[in-house]
C-alpha positions as CSV (number, residue, x, y, z in Angstrom):
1,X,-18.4,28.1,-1.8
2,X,-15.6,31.2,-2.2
3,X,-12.8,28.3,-0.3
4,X,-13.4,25.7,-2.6
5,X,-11.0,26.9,-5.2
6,X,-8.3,27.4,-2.9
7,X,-9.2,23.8,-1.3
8,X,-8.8,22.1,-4.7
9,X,-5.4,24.2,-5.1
10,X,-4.2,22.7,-2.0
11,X,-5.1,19.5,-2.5
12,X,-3.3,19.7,-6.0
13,X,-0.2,20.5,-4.7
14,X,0.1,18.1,-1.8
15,X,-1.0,15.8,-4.4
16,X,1.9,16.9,-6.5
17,X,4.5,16.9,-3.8
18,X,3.6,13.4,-2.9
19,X,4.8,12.2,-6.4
20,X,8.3,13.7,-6.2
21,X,11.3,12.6,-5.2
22,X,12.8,15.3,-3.5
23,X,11.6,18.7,-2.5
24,X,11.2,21.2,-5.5
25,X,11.5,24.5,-6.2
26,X,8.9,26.8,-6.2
27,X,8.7,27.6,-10.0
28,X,8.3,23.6,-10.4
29,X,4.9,23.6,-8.0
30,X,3.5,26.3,-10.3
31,X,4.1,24.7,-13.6
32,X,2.4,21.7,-11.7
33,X,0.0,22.8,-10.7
34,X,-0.8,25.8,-12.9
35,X,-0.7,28.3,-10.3
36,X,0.0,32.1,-10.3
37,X,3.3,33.3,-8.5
38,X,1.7,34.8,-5.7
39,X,-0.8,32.5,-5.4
40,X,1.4,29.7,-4.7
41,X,3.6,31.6,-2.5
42,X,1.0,32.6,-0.3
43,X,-0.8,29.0,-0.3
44,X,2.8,26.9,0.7
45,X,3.3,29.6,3.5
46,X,-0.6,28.4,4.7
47,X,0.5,25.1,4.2
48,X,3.9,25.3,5.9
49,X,1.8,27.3,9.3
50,X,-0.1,24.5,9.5
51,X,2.4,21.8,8.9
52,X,1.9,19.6,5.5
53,X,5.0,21.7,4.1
54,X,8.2,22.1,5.1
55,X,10.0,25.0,3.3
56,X,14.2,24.3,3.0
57,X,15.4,27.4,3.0
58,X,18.8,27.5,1.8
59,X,17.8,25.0,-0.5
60,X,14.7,27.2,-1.5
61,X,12.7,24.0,-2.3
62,X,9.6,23.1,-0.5
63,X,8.6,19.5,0.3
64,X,5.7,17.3,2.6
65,X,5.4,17.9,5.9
66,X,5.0,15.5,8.8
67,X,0.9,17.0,9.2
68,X,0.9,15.3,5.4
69,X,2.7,12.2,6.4
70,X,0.4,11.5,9.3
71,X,-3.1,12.4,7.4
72,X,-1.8,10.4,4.1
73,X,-1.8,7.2,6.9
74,X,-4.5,8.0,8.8
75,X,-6.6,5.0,7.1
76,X,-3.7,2.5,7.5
77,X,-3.2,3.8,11.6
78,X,-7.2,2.8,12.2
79,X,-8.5,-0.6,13.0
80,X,-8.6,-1.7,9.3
81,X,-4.4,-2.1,10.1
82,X,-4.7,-3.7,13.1
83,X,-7.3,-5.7,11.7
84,X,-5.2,-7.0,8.6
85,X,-1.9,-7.1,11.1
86,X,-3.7,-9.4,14.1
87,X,-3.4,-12.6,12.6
88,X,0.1,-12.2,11.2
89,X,1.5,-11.1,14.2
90,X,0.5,-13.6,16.2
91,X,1.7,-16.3,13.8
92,X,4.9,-14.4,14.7
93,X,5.0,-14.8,17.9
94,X,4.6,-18.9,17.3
95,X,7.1,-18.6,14.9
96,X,10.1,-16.5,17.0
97,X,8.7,-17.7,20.3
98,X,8.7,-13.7,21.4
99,X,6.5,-10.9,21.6
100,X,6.0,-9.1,18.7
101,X,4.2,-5.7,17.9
102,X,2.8,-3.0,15.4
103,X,3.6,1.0,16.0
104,X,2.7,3.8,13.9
105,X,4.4,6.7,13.9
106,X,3.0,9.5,15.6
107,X,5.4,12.7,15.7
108,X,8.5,12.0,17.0
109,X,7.0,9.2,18.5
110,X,5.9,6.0,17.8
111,X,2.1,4.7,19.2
112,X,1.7,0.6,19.6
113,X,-1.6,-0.4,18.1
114,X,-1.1,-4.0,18.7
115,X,0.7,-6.0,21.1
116,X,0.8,-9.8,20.7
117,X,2.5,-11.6,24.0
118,X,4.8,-14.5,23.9
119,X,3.2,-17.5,25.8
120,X,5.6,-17.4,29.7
121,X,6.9,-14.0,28.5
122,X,7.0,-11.2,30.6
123,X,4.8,-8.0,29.8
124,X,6.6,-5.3,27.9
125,X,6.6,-1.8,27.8
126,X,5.9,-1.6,24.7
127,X,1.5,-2.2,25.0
128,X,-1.5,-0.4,23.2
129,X,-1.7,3.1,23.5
130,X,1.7,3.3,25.0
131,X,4.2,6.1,23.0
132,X,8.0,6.1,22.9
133,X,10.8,8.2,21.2
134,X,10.8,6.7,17.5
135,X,15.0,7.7,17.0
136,X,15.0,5.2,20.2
137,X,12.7,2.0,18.9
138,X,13.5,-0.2,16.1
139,X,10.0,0.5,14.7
140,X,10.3,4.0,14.7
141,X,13.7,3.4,13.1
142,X,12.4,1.5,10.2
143,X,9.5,3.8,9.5
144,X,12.5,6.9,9.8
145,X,14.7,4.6,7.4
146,X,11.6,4.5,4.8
147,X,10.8,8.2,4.9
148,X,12.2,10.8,2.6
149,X,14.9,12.8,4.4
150,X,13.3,16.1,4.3
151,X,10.1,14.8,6.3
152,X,13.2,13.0,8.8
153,X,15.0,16.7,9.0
154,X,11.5,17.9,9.4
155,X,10.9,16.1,12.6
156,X,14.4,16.2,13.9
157,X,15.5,20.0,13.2
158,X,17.9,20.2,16.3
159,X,19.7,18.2,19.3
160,X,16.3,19.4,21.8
161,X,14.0,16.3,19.5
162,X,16.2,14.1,20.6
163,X,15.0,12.3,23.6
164,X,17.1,10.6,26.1
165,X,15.9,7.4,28.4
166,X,19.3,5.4,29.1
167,X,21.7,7.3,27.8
168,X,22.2,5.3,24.4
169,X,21.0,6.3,21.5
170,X,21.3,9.3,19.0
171,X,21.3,12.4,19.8
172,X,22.0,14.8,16.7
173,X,20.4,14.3,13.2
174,X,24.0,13.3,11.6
175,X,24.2,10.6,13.9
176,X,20.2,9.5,13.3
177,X,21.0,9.7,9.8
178,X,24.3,7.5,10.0
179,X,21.9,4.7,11.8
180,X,18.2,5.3,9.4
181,X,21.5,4.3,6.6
182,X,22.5,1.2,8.4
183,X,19.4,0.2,8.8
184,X,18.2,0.8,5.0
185,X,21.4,-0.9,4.0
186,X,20.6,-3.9,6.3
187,X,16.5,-3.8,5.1
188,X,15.2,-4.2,9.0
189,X,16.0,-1.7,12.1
190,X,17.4,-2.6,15.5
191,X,18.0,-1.5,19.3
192,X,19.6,-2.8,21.7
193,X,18.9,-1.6,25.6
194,X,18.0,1.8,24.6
195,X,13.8,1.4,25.2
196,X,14.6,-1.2,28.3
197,X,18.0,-2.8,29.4
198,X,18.1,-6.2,29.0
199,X,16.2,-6.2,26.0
200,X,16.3,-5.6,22.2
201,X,14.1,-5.6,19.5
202,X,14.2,-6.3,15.2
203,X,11.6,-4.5,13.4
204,X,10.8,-4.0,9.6
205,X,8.5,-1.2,8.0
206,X,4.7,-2.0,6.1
207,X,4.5,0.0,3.0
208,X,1.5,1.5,1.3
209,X,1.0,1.6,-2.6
210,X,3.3,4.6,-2.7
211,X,6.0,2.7,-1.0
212,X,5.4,5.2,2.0
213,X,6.0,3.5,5.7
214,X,2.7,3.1,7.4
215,X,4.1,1.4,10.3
216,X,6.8,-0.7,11.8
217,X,6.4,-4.6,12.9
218,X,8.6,-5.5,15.7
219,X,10.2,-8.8,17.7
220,X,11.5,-8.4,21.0
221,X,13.8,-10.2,23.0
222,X,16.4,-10.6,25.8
223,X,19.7,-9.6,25.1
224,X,21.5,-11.9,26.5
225,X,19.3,-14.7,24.9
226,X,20.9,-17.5,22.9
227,X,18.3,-16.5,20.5
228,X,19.4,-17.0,16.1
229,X,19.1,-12.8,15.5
230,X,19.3,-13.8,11.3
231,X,15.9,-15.7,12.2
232,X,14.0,-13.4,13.8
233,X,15.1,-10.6,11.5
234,X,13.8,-12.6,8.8
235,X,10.9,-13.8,10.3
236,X,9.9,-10.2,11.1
237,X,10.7,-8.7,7.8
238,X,8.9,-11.4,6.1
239,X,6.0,-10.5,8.0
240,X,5.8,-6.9,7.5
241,X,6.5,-8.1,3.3
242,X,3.3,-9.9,3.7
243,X,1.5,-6.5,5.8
244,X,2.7,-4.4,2.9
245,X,1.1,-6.7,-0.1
246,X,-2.1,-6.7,2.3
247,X,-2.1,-3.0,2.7
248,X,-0.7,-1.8,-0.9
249,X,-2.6,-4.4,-2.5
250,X,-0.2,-5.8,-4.6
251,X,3.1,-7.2,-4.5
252,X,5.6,-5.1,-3.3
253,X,8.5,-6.4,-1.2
254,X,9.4,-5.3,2.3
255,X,12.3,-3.1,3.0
């Protein structure tokens, strides 16, 4: 019964943290969350050992950490997702003619939960259970592109996270951060040969109620295909629109 107090004091100030913007001072988390100075000191260090903070130093603010990220999505990355993403996906696949597919992020990886095949497509990499580089996949890009930057600089902290497979890609967090830009500023991610030559993929991100990614719905398709791009980007972002009003329960639009 003595660790309840200290589990409700935690649970406060991830639930605080979760509502800002930007990582905050430590003076801010007390006022919050009407915690002593010590006490709070010592509970964010707990908190940063075992991952749901991250603690910017020469910023002195602390934010979420990636252990928050992944618990917070833990409900949307079981079967009741893949459950509400089935059907649209595989009205996606009639619609684009291509294989489509759902990831969560998982780390710095991305984990496919559901793989709908193309009818006279051949198989992709990218099937259940399988895990690649996120900074390399358009669905891990969207989901990046959705996720506040501390939590990005968090998983990313220097050049050794960055995984090579064809030597495209990239590979330091200014250049990850130039691309997660692009892709906000477009509202859907791409790749092109850097998860298998030949082939490249459009993916958009499925939001929760707190406009958090949950995962990342993806198209792919050859590259030298004669294929309208504009279409299937639109197709796919229109179906992760209509994963994120089924997930959020409301209305919110895709980004």
């Amino acid at each position: 019964m003595s660790q309840v107090p200290a589990a409700t004091r935690a649970l406060r100030v991830l639930r605080f943290l979760a509502t800002q913007a930007d990582p905050v001072p430590l003076d801010r988390v007390m006022r919050a969350c009407d915690l002593p100075r010590s006490t709070a000191y010592h509970l964010l260090n707990t908190m940063i050992d075992e991952g749901f903070v991250v603690h910017l130093p020469d910023e002195h603010r602390y934010g979420l950490g990636v252990a928050a990220f992944e618990v917070g999505s833990g409900f949307t990355r079981q079967e009741p997702l893949a459950r509400l993403a089935r059907r649209p996906l595989a009205e996606l696949v009639d619609t684009t003619g291509h294989g489509a597919h759902l990831a969560v992020l998982h780390g710095r990886d991305v984990l496919y939960v559901i793989e709908e095949r193309a009818p006279g497509r051949p198989p992709l990499i990218t099937d259940v259970g399988v895990r690649l580089p996120a900074h390399l996949t358009a669905s891990g890009r969207t989901i990046l592109a959705s996720l506040p930057a501390s939590q990005v600089r968090a998983l990313y902290p220097d050049r050794s996270a960055f995984v090579d497979r064809h030597g495209k890609g990239p590979t330091s967090l200014s250049a990850l951060r130039s691309l997660l830009g692009e892709t906000r500023q477009r509202g859907h991610a791409t790749e092109d040969g850097e998860v298998t030559p030949g082939l490249r993929s459009v993916a958009a991100a499925v939001l929760d109620h707190n406009s958090h990614p949950v995962a990342g719905v993806a198209v792919t398709f050859p590259s030298d295909d004669s294929t309208d791009v504009a279409a299937i980007a639109a197709a796919v972002t229109a179906t992760a629109a209509r994963l994120t009003r089924r997930v959020s329960g409301g209305s919110a639009a895709a980004r």
